[in-house]
KOLTOR-520636 format. One line per field, with one value per residue (C-alpha): x, y, z; residue number from 1. Coordinates in pm, whole numbers, plus 32768, in hexadecimal, padded with zeros to 4 digits. Last residue first. Layout:
N
x	c(X ...)
y	c(Y ...)
z	c(Z ...)
mivo	c(NUM ...)
//
This chain:
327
x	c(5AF5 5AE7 59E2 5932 5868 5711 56A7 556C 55AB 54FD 5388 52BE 5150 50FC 50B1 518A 52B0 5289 51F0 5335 5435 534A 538D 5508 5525 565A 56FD 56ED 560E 5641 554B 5515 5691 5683 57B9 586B 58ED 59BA 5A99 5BD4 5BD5 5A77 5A90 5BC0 5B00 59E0 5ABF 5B7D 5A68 5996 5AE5 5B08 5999 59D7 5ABE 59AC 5909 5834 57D0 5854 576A 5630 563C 5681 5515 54EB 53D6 5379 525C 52CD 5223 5256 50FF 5077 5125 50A4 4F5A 4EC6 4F7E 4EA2 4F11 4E7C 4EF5 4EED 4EAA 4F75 4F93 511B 513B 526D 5380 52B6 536F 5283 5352 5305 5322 51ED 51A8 5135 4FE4 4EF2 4FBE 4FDE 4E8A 4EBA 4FDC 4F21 4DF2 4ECB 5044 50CE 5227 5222 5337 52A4 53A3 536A 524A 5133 5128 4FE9 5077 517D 50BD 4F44 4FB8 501B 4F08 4E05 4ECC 4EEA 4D37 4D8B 4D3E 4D8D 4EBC 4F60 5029 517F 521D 5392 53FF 5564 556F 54DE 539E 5362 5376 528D 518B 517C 5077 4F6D 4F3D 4FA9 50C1 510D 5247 52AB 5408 5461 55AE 55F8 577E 5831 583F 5709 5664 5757 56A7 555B 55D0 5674 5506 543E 5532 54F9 53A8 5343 5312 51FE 51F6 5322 52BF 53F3 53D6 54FB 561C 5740 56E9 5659 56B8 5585 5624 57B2 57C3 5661 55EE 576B 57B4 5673 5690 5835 57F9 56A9 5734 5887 5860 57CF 58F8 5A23 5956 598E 5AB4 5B72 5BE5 5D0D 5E16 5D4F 5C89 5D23 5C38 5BAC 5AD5 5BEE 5C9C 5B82 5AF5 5AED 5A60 5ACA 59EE 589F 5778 580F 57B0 5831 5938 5956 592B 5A54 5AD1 5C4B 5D5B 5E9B 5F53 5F74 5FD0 5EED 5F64 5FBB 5EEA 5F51 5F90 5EA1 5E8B 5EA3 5E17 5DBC 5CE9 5BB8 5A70 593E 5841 572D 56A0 55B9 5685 55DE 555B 54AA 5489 5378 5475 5412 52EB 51AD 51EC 517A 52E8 5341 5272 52E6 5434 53DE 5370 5500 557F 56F6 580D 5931 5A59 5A9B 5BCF 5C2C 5C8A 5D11 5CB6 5D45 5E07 5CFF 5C7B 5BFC 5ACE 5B0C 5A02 58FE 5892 56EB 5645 54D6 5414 52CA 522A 5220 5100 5127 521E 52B3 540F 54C3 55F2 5683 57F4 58B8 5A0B)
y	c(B017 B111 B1C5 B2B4 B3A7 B41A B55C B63B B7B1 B8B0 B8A4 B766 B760 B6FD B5C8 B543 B5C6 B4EB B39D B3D3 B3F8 B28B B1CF B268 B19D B0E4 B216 B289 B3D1 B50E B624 B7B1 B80F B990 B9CF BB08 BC22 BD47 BC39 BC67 BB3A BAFB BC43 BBB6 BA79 BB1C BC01 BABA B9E6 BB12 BB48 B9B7 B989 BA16 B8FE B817 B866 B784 B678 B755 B861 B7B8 B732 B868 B8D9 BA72 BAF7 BC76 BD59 BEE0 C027 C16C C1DC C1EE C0A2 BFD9 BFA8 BFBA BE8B BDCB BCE1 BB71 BAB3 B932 B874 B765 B827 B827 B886 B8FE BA14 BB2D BC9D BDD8 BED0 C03B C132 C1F6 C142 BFE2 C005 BF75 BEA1 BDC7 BD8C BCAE BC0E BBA2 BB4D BA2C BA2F B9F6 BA16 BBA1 BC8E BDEF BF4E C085 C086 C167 C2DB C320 C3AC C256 C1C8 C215 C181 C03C C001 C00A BF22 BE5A BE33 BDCE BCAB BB87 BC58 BCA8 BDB1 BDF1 BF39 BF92 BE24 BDF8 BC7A BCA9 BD4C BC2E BB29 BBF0 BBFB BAB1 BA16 BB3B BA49 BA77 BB78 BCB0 BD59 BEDA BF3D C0A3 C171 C060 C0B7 BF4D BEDF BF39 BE54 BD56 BD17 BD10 BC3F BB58 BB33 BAFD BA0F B8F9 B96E BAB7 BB88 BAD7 BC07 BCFF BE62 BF3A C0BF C15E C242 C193 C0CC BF82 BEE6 BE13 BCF9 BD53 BD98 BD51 BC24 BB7E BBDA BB4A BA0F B9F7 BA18 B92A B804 B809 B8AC B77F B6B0 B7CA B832 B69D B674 B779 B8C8 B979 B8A7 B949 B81D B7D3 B7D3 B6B6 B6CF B6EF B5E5 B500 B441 B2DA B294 B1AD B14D B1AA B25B B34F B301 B2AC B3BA B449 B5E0 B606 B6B8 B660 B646 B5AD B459 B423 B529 B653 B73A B658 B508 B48E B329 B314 B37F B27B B29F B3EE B489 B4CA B5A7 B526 B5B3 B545 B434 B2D7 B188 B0F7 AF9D AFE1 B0E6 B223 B2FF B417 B4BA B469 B2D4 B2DC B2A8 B3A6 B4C1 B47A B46C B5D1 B635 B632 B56C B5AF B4CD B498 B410 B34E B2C8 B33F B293 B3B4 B3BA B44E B2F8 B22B B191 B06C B02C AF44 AE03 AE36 ADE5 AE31 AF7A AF72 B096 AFE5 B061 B1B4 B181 B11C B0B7 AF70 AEE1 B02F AFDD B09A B037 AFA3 AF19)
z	c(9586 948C 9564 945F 94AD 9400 942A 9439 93CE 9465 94BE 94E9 953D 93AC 93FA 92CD 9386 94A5 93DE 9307 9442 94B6 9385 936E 94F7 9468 9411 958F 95C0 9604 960A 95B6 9571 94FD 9463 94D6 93C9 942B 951F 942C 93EF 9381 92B0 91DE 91CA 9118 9053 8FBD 8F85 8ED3 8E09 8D9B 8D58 8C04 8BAA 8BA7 8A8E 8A0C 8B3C 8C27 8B82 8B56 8CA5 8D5E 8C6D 8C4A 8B9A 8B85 8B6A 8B24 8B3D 8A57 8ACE 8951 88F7 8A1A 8A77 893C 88B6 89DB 8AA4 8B2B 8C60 8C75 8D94 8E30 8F5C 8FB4 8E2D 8E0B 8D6E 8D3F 8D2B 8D03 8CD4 8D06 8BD7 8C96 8DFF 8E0F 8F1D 8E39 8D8D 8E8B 8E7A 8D34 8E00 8F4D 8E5E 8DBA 8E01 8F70 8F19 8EED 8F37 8EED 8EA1 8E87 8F5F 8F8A 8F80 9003 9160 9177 92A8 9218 90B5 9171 9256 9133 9080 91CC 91CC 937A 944A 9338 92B7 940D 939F 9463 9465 9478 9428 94DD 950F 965C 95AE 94A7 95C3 96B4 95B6 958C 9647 95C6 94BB 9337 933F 92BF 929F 9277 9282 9274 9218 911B 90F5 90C1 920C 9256 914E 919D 92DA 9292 917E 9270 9360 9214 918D 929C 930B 93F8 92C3 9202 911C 9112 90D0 90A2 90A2 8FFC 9080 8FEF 8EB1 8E73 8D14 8D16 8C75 8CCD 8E3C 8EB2 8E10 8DF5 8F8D 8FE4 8F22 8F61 90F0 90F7 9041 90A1 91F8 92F9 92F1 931C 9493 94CB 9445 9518 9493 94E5 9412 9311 9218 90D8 8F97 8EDB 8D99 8CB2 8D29 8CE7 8E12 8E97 8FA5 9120 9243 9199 917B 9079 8F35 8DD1 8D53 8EC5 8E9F 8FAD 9103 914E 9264 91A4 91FB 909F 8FC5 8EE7 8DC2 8CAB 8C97 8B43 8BF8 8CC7 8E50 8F8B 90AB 90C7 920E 929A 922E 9146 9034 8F83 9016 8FC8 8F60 8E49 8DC0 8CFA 8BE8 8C29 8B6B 8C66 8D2A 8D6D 8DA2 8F0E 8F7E 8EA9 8F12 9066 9014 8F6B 90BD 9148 9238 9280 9291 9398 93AB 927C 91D2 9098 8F4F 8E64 8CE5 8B96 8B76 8BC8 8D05 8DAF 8E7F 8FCF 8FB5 9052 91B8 9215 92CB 923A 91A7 9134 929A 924E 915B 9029 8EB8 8ECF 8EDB 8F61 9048 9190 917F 9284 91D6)
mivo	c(327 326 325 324 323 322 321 320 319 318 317 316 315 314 313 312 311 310 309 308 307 306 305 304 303 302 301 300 299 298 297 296 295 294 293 292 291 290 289 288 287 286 285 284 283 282 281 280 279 278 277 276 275 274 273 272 271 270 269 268 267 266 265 264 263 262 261 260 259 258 257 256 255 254 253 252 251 250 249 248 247 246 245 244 243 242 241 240 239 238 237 236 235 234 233 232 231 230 229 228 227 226 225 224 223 222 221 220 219 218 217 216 215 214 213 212 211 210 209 208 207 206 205 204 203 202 201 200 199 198 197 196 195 194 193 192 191 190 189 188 187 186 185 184 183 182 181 180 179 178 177 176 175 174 173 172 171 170 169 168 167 166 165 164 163 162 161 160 159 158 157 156 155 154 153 152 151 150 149 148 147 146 145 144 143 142 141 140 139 138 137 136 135 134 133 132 131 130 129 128 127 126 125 124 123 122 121 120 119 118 117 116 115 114 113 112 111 110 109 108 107 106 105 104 103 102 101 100 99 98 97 96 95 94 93 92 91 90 89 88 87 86 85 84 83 82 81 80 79 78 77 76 75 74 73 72 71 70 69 68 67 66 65 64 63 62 61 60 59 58 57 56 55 54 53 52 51 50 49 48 47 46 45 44 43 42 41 40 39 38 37 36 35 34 33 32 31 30 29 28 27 26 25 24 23 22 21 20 19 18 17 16 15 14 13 12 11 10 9 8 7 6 5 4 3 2 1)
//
């Protein structure tokens, strides 16, 4: 099978299409065959040896959409010939993956693979940090940093869905304003035009928000703080700028406040079966056409240098995708 292979750690470059042998499966697995597979920044991370076991040779991705093959032994609740989005168990630039059972859920008969590629990742993050980390409830002010990306756009999203009564984002260039807005943002910050703490307590009349989605860490989070209403949450869950952010025990007990963590990696790798409700509700809301995927770019899976050159630029918005000929 076509597989995009690992053998050195680098620039987008090192990511070269080559045949491999066809993975096999245990008895708690399913072998599915791939449609389409999203690029997310932790590839990125990866590829540069950020992020991960850091063992070669790999096959980058996180998550892929298509259809069973063939299912293991113990598999109970999923057949062959089904529609599926999966947490692959070793990559997802590929023909074919293997997945645990646990980790793959059906796909609505209304969705097609490419709107079901570009949710894993993005759908179970946002719904996880706002459903059940931050515990958002109706009525509250969401702020959503780098809104007009991959999780940014769903989260804005979600947000309403769930009861935020306003969305904030901000965004890093001017560039992507629109983006956050057409996703549903209510205001858009443009953080290197504007001080967006600033911005934020003058929008909610002082009050600040409840509740802060941060994957920018470093000064982005620390200032964060600075507009996080009383018992808001503060939820981190990446470092997009490879700087670290530093708190303060003062900050928080005596306004009732709340800094978070949240890792989709940590979990699948731990506890997978909490990702089953977030898959669920995300796809639920796909299908019903209350949530809409954001599709940035597509490119062929042989052209994954060129998807990661995209997304590494840091013009891209929405999801970028890999597809999957199985020719």
């Amino acid at each position: 099978m076509k597989a995009i292979l690992m053998t050195e750690f680098g620039p987008p470059e090192v990511m070269r299409c080559t045949n491999i042998d066809m993975p096999t499966i245990t008895s708690t697995q399913v072998l599915i065959r791939v449609e389409a597979t999203s690029v997310n920044f932790a590839d990125i991370k990866s590829r540069y040896r950020k992020k991960g076991t850091g063992k070669l040779p790999f096959i980058p991705g996180l998550d892929a959409a298509g259809v069973i093959e063939k299912i293991g032994a113990d598999v109970k609740n999923l057949k062959t010939g089904q529609r599926v989005i999966a947490f692959p168990a070793r990559g997802s630039y590929a023909e074919y993956v293997v997945a645990e059972e646990v980790l793959t859920f059906p796909i609505p008969d209304q969705l097609d693979f490419e709107t079901a590629a570009a949710c894993p990742i993005v759908g179970c993050t946002a719904f996880k940090l706002l459903a059940d980390v931050a515990r958002l409830q109706s009525g509250e002010t969401v702020l959503i940093h780098a809104a007009a990306g991959g999780v940014g756009t769903t989260a804005i999203q979600l947000a309403k869905i769930l009861g935020a009564d306003c969305v904030i984002g901000t965004v890093g260039s001017a560039a992507k304003i629109a983006a956050a807005l057409e996703a549903g943002a209510d205001y858009v910050i443009c953080r290197e035009e504007i001080d967006f703490a600033e911005k934020v307590m003058e929008l909610t009349n002082g009050k600040g928000a409840d509740v802060i989605l941060d994957s920018i860490s470093g000064q982005v989070s620390e200032k964060s703080l600075d507009c996080l209403a009383m018992y808001g949450r503060l939820v981190h869950f990446g470092n997009a700028s490879g700087k670290t952010g530093h708190f303060q025990t003062k900050d928080l007990h005596a306004s009732c406040r709340s800094v978070l963590g949240f890792s989709l990696g940590t979990t699948r790798k731990e506890r997978p079966h909490l990702l089953r409700n977030a898959a669920e509700h995300v796809l639920k809301y796909l299908a019903e056409e209350r949530l809409k995927m954001k599709i940035g770019k597509k490119f062929p899976l042989e052209e994954a240098s060129e998807a990661h050159r995209w997304v590494e630029s840091r013009h891209s918005t929405g999801k970028v995708l890999l597809t999957v000929s199985n020719m």
